[in-house]
C-alpha positions in Angstrom: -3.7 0.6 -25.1 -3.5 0.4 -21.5 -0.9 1.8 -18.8 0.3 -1.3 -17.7 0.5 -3.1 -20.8 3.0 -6.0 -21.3 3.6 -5.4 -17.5 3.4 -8.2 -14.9 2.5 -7.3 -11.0 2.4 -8.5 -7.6 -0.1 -6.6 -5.3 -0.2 -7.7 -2.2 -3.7 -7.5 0.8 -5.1 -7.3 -2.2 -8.4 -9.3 -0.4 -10.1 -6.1 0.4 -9.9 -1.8 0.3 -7.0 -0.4 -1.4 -5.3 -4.1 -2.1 -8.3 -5.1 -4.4 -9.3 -1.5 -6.1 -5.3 -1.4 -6.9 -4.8 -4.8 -8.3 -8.4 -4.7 -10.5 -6.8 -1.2 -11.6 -3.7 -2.5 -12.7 -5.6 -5.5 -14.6 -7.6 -2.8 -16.2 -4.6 -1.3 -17.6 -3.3 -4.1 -19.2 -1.1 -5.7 -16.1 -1.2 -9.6 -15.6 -1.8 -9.3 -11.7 -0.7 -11.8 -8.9 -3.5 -11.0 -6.2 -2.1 -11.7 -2.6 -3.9 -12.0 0.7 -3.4 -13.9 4.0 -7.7 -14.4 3.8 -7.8 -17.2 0.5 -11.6 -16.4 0.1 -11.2 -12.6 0.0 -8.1 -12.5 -2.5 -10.1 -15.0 -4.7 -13.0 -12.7 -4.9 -10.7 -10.2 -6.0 -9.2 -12.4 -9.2 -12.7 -13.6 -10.0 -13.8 -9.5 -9.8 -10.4 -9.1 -12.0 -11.5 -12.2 -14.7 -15.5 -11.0 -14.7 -14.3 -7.6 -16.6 -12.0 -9.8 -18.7 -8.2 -8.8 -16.7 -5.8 -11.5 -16.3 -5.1 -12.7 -12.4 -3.8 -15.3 -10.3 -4.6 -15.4 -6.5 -2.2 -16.5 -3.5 -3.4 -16.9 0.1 0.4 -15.7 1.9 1.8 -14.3 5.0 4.1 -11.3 3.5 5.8 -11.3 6.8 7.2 -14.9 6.1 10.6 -14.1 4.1 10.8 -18.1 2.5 6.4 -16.9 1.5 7.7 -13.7 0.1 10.9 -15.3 -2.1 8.6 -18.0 -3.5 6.0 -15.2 -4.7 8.5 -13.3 -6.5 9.6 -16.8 -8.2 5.8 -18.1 -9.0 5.7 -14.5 -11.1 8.6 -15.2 -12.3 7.3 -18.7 -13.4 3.8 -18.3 -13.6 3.5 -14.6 -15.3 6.8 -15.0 -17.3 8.0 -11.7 -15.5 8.1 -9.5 -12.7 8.1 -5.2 -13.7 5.5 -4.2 -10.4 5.3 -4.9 -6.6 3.1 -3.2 -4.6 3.5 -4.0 -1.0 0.5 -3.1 0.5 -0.9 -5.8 3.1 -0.8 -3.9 6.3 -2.3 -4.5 10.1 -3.5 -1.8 12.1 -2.4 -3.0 15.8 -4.2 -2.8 19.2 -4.9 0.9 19.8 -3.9 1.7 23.0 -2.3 4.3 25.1 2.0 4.0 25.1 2.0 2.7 28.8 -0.4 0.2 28.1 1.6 -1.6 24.8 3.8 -4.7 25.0 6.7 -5.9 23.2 3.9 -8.6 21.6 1.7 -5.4 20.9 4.4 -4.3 18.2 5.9 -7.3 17.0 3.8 -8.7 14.8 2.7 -4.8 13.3 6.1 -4.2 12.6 6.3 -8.0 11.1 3.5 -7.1 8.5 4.2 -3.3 7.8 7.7 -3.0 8.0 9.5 -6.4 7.4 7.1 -7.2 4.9 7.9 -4.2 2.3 11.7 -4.5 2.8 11.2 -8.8 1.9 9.6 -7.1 -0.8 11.5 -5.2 -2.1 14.2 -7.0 -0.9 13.6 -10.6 -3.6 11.2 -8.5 -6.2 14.9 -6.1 -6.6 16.7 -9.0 -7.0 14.7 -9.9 -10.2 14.4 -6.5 -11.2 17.7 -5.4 -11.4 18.2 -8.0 -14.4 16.1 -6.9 -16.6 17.0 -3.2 -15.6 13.6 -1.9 -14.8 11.4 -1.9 -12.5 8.6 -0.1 -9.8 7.8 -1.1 -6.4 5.4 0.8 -4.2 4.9 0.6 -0.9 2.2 1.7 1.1 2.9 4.1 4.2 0.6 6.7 6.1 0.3 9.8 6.8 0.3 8.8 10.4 4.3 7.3 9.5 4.8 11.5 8.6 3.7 12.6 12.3 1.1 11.9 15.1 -2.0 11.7 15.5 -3.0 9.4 12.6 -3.1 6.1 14.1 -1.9 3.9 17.1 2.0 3.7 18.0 3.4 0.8 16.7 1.4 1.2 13.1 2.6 4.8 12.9 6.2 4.1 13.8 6.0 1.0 11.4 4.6 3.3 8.6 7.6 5.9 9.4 9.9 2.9 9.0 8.9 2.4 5.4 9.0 6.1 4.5 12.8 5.8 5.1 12.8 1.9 3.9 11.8 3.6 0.3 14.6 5.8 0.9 17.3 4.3 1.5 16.1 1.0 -0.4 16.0 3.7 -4.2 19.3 4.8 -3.1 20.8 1.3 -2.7 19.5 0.2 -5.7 21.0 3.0 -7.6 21.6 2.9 -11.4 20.1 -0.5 -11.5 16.7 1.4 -13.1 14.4 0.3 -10.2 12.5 2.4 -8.4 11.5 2.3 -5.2 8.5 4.6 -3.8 6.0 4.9 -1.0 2.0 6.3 -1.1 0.6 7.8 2.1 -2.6 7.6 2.1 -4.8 10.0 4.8 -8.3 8.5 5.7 -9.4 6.1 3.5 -12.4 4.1 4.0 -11.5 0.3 4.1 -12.1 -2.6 6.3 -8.7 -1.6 8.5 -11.0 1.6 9.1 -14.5 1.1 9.3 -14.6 1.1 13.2 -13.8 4.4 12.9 -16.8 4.8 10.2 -19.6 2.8 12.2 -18.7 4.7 15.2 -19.4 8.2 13.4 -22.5 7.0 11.4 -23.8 5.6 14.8 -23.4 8.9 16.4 -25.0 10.7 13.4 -21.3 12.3 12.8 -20.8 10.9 9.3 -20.4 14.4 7.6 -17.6 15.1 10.4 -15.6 12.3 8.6 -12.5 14.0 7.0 -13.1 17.0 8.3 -9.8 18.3 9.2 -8.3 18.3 5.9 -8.9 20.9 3.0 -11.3 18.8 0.9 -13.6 18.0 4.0 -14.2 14.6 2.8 -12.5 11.2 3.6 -11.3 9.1 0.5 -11.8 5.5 -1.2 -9.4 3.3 -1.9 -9.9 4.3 -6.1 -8.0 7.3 -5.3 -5.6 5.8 -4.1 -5.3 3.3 -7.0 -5.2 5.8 -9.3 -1.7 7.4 -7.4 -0.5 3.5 -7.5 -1.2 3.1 -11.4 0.7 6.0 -11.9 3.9 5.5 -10.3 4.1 1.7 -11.4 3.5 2.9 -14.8 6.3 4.2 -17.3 5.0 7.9 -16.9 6.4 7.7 -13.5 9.8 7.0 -14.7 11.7 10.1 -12.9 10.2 9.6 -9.4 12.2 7.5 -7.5 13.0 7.2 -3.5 9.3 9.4 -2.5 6.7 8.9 -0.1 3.7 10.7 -1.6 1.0 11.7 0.5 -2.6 11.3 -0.8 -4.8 12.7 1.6 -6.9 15.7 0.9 -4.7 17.8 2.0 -4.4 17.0 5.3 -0.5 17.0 5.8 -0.3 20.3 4.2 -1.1 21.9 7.6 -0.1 22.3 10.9 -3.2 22.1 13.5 -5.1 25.2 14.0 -8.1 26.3 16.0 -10.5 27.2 13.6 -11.8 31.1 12.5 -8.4 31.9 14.7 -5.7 32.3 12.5 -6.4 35.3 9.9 
């Protein structure tokens, strides 16, 4: 018996990294998945992936940040899946690194269009099913560099702060409807919104300096992060509502230090 039995999801960048380990996850546990990516080729690789190891999955090539796109995915699952329990927005973008002074109002729009406006659209029409049938889990994914600086350019981490307090506020106005409403910060993860930062240390012979900073040494894989996502759109998560967990070896836990000069 699987996790997710009976239960019908929406995962969304779900052409690559965490997106695609998530929604073949879900499948795996007995979910009937709606795959979502703006790249059609990548999000189909993903259902074919899904069908190979005998899941059940639809694909959709969609902008998330397009409200009228978002609405008319919540009704295909409606349609299509006969139901809607699961929502994980995840599609995300990382933005233009580049120092404060050197950003433009055009630098953040479109960041904030994907990683903030697209999880409250989100949650905004998959609630709206939701709340009928009494039940329901959306995640959303944040960062760690929403918690603080030093994770990621300026307009991602202040769009990833945004929807640690969308979660928030979003659980609290959807009070005693029985949907929850929770975010998952993952720390560094390797996935195609990352691997600059991985062919730039393995270039440099630095690949065992990856992940360094937090307590496990080690960066993570998008898996691990699946397997935080499986849990809190399953029934086992019942009681955790409004949270923005971090997974991330650890790394959050601590304030910066200069090594062998503490104790």
């Amino acid at each position: 018996m699987g996790r997710l039995d009976g239960k019908r999801a929406i995962v969304t960048g779900a052409g690559s990294g965490i997106g695609r380990a998530t929604a073949s996850r879900f499948a795996e546990e007995g979910a009937v998945v709606l795959a979502v990516d703006l790249a059609a080729e990548a999000v189909d690789e993903t259902v074919g992936a899904i069908r190979a190891a005998g899941g059940r999955a639809e694909s959709a090539a969609a902008d998330v940040g397009d409200e009228a796109v978002v609405e008319g995915l919540v009704d295909r699952a409606v349609k299509d899946l006969g139901g809607l329990e699961v929502v994980y927005a995840n599609a995300g973008v990382p933005g233009r690194p580049a120092p404060l002074f050197d950003l433009t109002a055009e630098d953040w729009e479109n960041v904030l269009r994907v990683n903030l406006i697209g999880p409250f659209l989100a949650i905004k029409h998959a609630a709206r099913v939701m709340r009928e049938t009494g039940r329901g889990s959306i995640l959303c994914t944040a960062s760690v560099a929403g918690l603080r600086s030093g994770a990621g350019p300026t307009p991602y981490s202040a769009s990833k702060a945004g929807v640690v307090n969308l979660v928030q506020t979003a659980a609290n106005q959807l009070k005693g409807t029985g949907v929850r409403v929770n975010a998952i910060c993952p720390g560094l993860i390797e996935t195609g919104m990352t691997a600059p930062i991985f062919e730039f240390a393995r270039a440099a012979g630095k690949e065992n300096k990856i992940g360094q900073l937090n307590p496990l040494q080690r960066y993570g894989a998008p898996s691990e992060i699946a397997n935080l996502a499986l849990f809190l759109a399953s029934d086992e998560a019942s009681y955790v509502n409004g949270q923005a967990i971090a997974a991330d070896g650890g790394l959050s836990s601590s304030l910066p230090v200069v090594a062998g000069h503490l104790f």
